[in-house]
C-alpha positions in Angstrom: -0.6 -12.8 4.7 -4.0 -12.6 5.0 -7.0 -13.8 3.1 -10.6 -14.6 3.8 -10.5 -13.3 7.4 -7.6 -15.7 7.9 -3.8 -14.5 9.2 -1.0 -16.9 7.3 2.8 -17.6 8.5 5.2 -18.5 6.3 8.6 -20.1 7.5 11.0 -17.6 8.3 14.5 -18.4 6.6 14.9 -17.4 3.2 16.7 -21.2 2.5 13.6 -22.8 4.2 11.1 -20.8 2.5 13.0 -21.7 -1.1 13.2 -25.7 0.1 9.5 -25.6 1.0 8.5 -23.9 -2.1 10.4 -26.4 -4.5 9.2 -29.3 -2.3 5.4 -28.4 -2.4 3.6 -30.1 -4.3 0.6 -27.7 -5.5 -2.9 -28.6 -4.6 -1.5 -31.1 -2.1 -3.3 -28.9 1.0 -6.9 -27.8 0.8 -7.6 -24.0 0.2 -7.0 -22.4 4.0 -5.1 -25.1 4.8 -1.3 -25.3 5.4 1.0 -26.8 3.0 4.3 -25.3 1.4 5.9 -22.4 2.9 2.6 -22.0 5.4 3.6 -22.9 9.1 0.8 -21.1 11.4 -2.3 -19.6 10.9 -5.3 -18.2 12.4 -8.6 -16.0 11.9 -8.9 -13.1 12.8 -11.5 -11.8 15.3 -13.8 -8.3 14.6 -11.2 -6.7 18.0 -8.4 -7.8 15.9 -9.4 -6.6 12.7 -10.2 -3.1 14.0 -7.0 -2.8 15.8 -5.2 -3.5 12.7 -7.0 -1.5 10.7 -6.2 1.8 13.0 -2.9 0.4 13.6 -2.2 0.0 10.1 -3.7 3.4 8.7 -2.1 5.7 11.8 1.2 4.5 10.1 0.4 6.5 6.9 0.0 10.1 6.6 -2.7 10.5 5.9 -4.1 8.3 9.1 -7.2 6.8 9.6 -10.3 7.3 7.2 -12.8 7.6 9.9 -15.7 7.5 7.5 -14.3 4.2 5.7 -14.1 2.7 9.5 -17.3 3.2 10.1 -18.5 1.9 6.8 -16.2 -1.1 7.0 -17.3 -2.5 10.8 -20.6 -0.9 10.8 -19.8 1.8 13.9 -17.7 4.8 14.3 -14.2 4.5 15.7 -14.9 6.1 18.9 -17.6 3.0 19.9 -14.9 1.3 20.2 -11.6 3.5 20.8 -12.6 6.5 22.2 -10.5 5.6 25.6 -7.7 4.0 24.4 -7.6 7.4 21.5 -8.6 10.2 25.3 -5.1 10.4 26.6 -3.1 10.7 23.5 -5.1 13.1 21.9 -4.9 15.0 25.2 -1.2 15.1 25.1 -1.5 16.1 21.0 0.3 12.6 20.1 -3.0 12.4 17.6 -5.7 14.9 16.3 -8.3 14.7 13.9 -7.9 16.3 10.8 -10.5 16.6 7.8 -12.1 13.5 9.0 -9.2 11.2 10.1 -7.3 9.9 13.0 -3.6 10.8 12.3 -0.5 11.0 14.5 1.0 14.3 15.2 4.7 14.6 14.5 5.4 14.5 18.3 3.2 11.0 18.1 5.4 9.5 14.9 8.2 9.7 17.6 6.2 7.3 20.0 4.4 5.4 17.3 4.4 1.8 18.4 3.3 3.1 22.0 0.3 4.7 20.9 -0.2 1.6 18.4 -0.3 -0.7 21.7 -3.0 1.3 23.0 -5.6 -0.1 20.4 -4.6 -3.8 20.7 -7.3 -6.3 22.1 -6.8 -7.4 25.3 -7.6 -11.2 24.4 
């Protein structure tokens, strides 16, 4: 999950999750702390939120709002992405369309490659 610029973990068996849950006591770990089901967590840095952000939205159709980017971190997309974005919008894996950043249908088939691309390097 994610709250408060903060990425949460939970454990990942479904029996372990359900033992955790019923041996929690509520309140028993500060806010942003772990306690119950929560195993890892971490914040997020401003790279990392970007990348998800355009990671996330090229999964939809409808792709990435570049005006609700911009508004959101403060700078266009390309400040940031335009290299990572050159060569697959050179081979017409993405395109803008009506002021978005969306995959082609030849870029759905390579998806998580393209996705890769906008990962931080840290």
């Amino acid at each position: 999950s994610y709250y408060e610029q903060r990425r949460y973990g939970n454990v990942r068996g479904v029996g372990e999750y359900v033992r955790a849950v019923t041996d929690w006591a509520p309140g028993s770990a500060p806010v942003g702390g772990l306690g119950g089901p929560v195993v890892e967590s971490d914040t997020a840095t401003r790279a990392t939120e970007m990348a998800q952000t355009v990671i996330l939205a090229l999964r939809l159709n409808e792709g990435l709002d570049l005006a609700h980017f911009a508004a959101r971190f403060g700078e266009p997309f390309e400040a940031n992405f335009a290299a990572q974005a050159a060569d697959p919008l050179r081979w017409g894996l993405l395109e803008y369309a009506d002021g978005s950043l969306r995959l082609t249908e030849r870029g759905r088939l390579v998806g998580n490659e393209i996705f890769e691309r906008f990962l931080p390097e840290d």
